[in-house]
C-alpha positions in Angstrom: 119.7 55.8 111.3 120.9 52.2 110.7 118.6 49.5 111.9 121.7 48.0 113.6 125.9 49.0 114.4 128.4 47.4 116.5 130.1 49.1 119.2 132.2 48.0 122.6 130.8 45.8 124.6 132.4 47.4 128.0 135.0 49.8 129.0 138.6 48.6 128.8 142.3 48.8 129.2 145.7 47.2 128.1 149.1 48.0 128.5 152.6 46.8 126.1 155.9 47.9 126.1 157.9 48.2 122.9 161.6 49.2 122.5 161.8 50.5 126.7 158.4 52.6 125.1 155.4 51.8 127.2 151.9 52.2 125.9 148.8 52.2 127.9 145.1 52.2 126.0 142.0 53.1 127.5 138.8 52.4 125.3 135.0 53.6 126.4 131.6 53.1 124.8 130.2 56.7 124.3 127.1 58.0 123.3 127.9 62.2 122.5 131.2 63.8 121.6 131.4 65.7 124.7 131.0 62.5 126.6 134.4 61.2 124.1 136.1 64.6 125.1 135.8 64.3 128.7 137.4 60.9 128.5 140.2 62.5 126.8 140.3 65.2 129.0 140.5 63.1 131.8 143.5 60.8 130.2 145.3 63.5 129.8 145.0 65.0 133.5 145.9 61.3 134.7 148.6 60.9 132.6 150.0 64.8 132.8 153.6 63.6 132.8 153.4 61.4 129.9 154.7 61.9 126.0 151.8 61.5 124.5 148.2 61.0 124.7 147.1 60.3 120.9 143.2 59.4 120.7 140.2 58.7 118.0 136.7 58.4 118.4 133.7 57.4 116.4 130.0 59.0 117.1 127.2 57.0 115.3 125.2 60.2 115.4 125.9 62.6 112.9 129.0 60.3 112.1 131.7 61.9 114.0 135.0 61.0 113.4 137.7 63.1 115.3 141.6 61.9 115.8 145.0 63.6 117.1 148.5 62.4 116.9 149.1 64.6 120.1 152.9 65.6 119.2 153.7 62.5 117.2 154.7 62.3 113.7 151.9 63.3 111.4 149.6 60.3 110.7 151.2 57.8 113.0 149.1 57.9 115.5 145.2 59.0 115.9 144.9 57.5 112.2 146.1 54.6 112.5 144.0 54.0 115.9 141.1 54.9 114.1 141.3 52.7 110.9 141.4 49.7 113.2 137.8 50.7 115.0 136.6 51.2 111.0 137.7 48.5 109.8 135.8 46.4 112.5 132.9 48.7 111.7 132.7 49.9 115.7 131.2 53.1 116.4 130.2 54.8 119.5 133.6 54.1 120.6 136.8 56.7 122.7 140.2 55.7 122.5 143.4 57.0 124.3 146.9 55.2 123.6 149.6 56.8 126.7 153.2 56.8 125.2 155.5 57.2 128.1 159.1 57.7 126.0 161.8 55.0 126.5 164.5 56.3 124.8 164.5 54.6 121.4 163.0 55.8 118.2 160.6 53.7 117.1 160.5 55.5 113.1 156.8 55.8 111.5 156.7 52.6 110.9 157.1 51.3 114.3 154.8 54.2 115.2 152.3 53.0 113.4 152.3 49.6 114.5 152.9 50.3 118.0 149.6 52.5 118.0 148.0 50.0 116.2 148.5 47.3 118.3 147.3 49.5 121.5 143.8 50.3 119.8 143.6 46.6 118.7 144.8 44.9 122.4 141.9 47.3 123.8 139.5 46.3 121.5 140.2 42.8 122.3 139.6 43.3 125.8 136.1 45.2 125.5 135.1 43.0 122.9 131.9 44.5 121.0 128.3 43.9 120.9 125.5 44.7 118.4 123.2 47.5 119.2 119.9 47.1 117.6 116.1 47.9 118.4 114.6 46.4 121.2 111.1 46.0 122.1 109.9 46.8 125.6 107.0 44.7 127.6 105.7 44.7 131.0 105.0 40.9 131.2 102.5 40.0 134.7 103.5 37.1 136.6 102.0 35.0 139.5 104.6 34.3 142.4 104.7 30.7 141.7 105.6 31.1 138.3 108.2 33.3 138.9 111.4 31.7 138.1 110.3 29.4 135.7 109.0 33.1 133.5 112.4 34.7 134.1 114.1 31.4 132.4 111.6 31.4 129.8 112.3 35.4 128.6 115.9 34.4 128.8 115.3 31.7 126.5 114.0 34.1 124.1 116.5 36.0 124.3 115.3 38.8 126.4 115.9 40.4 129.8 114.4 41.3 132.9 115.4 44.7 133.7 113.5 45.2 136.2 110.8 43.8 138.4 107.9 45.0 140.7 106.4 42.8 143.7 102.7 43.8 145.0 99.8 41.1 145.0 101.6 39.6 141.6 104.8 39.9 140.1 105.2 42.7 137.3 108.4 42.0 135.1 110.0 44.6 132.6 111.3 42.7 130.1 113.0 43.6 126.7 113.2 41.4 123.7 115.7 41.5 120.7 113.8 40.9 117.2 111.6 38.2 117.3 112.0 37.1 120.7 108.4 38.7 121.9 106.7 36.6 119.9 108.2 33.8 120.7 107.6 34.3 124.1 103.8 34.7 123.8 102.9 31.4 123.4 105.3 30.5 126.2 103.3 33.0 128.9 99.8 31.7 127.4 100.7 28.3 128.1 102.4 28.7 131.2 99.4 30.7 132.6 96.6 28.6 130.9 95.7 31.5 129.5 95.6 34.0 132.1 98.5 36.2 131.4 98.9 38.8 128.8 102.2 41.0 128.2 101.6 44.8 127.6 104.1 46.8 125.1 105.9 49.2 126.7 107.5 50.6 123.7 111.0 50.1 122.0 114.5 51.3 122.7 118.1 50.5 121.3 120.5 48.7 123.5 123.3 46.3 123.3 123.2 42.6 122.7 125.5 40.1 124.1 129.4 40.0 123.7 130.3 38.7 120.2 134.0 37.6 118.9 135.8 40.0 116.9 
């Protein structure tokens, strides 16, 4: 498995119209392919009375790549939705573009392009992150201390995702490479000394939003 892949940051949606056709994209961060087909599924139920409901998806695991042009021209469609997700190198990702009919022919070309654009508006508007290996810690913390740790792991890089109150503070913090070790010293310090963090083991999850 790679050490590191880029997939959608959150869920999103976008809407165009070209040539009285209106297009509606709905994009998801998914994990399985039956998690990418119930999306579909779904789509399709919401928008029963529509043309078309073309869709892609990309499954890190295994490296599924499944498409439909749903009733449009052959390779207007699913394809074209898909090569923008590869050539952004985004995985993990379920897209649906609506066509509600307006009328005017768009031709392949115009197919293409409008399908395009609907994968690439939605993309824009989920925007991606990098998932990578994470480690995990439980890091013990004084009540006094409190605030000034939580901006110290954030500093780092990490976050608290969760956190335990009894006699002391117990925070559940994950790091991105590197950023447990820089936060050691930091606890040491700030505890003269007092205060060790415990592994907790590792786990992949996303990073923060990046530009496409």
């Amino acid at each position: 498995m790679q050490t590191t892949y880029r997939v959608p940051f959150e869920d999103a949606e976008s809407e165009f119209t070209e040539k009285r056709s209106r297009f509606i994209s709905h994009l998801w961060r998914v994990e399985t392919e039956a998690e990418a087909r119930r999306h579909i599924e779904e789509t399709k139920k919401t928008y029963y009375d529509a043309r078309h409901n073309c869709w892609c998806y990309l499954i890190q695991e295994g490296g599924v790549v499944r498409y439909s042009d749903d009733g449009e021209p052959q390779g207007t469609a699913g394809q074209p939705m898909l090569n923008v997700f590869q050539r952004q190198e985004i995985t993990n990702v379920c897209c649906v573009v609506t066509r509600y009919f307006g009328g005017i022919l768009l031709g392949a070309g115009g197919l293409t392009r409008a399908y395009s654009k609907g994968a690439k508006d939605v993309l824009e508007a989920a925007g991606v992150c990098r998932m990578s290996q994470w480690t995990l810690w439980d890091v013990p913390c004084t009540y006094p201390l409190f605030e000034r740790m939580k901006l110290e792991i954030q500093s780092c890089g990490g976050v608290v995702r969760d956190t335990e109150y009894g006699a002391d503070i117990l925070l559940r913090a994950a790091f991105p490479a590197g950023g447990a070790e820089r936060f050691a010293p930091r606890l040491t310090e700030l505890s003269a000394g007092a205060l060790e963090m415990l592994p907790d083991g590792e786990e992949f999850l996303p990073g923060p939003r990046e530009a496409l």
